[in-house]
N, C-alpha and C positions, 0 to 999 in steps of 0.2 A: 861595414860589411857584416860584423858580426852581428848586428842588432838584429838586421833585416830577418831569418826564419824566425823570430821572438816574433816578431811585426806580422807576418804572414801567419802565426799561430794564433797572435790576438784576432785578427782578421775573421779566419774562419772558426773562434768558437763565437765571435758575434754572430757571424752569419747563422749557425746552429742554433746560438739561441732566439736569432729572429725566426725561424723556420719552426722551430719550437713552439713558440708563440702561437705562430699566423695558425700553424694546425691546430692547436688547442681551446683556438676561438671560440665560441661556441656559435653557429653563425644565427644571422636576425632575424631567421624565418622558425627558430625553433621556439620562442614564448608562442607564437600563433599556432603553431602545430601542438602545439601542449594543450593549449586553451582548447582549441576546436577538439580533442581528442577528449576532454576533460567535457566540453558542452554535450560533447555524444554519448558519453556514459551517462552523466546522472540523469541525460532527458530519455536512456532504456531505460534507466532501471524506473525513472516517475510513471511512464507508460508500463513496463510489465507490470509495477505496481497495483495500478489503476485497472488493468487486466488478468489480475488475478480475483484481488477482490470483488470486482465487478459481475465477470463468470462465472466465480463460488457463488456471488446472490442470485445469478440469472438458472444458473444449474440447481439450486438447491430445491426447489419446489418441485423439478422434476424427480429427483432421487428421492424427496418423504414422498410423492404422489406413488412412484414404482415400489417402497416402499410395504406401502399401508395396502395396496391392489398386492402383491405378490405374498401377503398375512392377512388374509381375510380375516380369518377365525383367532387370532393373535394378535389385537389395536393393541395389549399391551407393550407386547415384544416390540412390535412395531415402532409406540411412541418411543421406547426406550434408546433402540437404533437411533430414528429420527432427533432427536434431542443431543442425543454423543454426538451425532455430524453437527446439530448446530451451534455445540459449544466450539468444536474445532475451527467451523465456519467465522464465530467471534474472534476465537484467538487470531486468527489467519486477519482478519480485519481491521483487528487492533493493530498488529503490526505493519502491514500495509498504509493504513492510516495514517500514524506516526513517520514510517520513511516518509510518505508523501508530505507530510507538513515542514518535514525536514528538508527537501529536495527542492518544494516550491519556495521555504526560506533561503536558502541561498540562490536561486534560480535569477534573482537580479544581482546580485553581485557578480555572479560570472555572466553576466549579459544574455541569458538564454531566455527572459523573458523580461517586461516592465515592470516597474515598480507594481504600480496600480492593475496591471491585469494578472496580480496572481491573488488579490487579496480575496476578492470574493469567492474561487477554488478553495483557499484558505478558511474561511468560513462554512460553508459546505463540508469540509472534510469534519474541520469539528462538529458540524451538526450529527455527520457519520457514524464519528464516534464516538456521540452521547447516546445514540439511539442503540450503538451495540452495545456499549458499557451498559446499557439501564435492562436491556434485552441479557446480557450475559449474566448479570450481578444482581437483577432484581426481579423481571417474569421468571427468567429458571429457574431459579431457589424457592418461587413463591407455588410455580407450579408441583416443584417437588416434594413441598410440603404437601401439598393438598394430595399427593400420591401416596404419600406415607399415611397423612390419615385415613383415606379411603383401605386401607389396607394392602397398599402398593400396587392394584390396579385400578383404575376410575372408568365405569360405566359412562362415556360421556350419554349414551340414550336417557340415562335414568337423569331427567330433567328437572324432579321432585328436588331430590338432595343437595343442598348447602355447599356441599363441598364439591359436586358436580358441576354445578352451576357457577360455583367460582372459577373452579378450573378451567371452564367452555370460555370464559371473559376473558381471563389470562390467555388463552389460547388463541383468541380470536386478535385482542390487545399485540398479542406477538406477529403476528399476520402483519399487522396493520405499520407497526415498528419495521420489518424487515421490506415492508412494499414502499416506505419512507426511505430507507437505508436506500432499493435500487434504486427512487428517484433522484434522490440527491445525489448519487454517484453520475448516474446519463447526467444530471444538468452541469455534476463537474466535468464529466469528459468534454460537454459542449465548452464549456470556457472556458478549460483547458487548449482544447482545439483554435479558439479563438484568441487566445494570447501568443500561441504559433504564428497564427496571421497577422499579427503583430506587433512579432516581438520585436527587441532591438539589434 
């Protein structure tokens, strides 16, 4: 008789700690829900990514065109503007850039895309970002000389002078870099787009 409340106490702290337990589970639907929640982040941020950089290049020719029209009488002020958005434009690119090469490398491990259909985005992107790195680090700097020795304005009309006529190359050279930069971007979003269709 006396055992039995010992017995009835062992009893119910088993029950407590089965109860304990069973709530503490963690149940079998949360790695999925983790994972899906984990797929939807990094494939915002590869998209805002890809939409940031993309629209700084699509928008940029509109802001030097409104620009250089709203400083007729002032090409220099003007380039001067024009060239500070386009080093910002590089930086914003670079970094864009990199998250994206970072996001498409793990993109098959968390199963958000195939192996093989992120390689060629992957290549693309670095072609991106050789063209702004060479654009950021090597026409800027080359044009800014050529502004320094012109006497820190350059006549581009004056077609005669050495150092005019560099500068119009470089300048034109830069064109030619940043209409390179939007295409490879549209051809990454296209297969970007297309590793969606799919993915795994």
């Amino acid at each position: 008789m006396g055992g039995r409340p010992l017995f009835r106490e062992i009893l119910v702290r088993a029950n407590s700690q089965r109860y304990a337990v069973r709530y503490l589970t963690i149940p079998s639907s949360f790695p999925a829900l983790y994972s899906s929640k984990m797929k939807t982040l990094l494939r915002t941020i590869l998209f805002l990514a890809l939409i940031v950089w993309l629209g700084a290049e699509i928008f940029f020719p509109v802001v030097a065109a409104v620009t250089f029209g709203s400083l007729p009488g002032a090409t220099h002020t003007a380039g001067t503007i024009v060239g500070e958005l386009l080093r910002i434009l590089h930086g914003m690119g670079i970094v864009c850039g990199l998250v994206l090469l970072a996001l498409l490398a793990l993109a098959p491990a968390w199963n958000i895309f195939k192996p093989r259909s992120v390689l060629a985005p992957m290549v693309l992107l670095v072609l991106m970002l050789a063209c702004t790195a060479f654009s950021q680090y090597g026409i800027i700097p080359a044009m800014d000389r050529d502004r320094a020795a012109a006497g820190g304005a350059i006549d581009t009309a004056d077609s005669t002078n050495p150092v005019t006529m560099h500068f119009n190359m470089l300048h034109n050279r830069s064109e030619h870099v940043e209409m390179a930069i939007l295409l490879f971007g549209i051809a990454t979003v296209v297969l970007v787009a297309r590793a969606e269709s799919t993915r795994a």
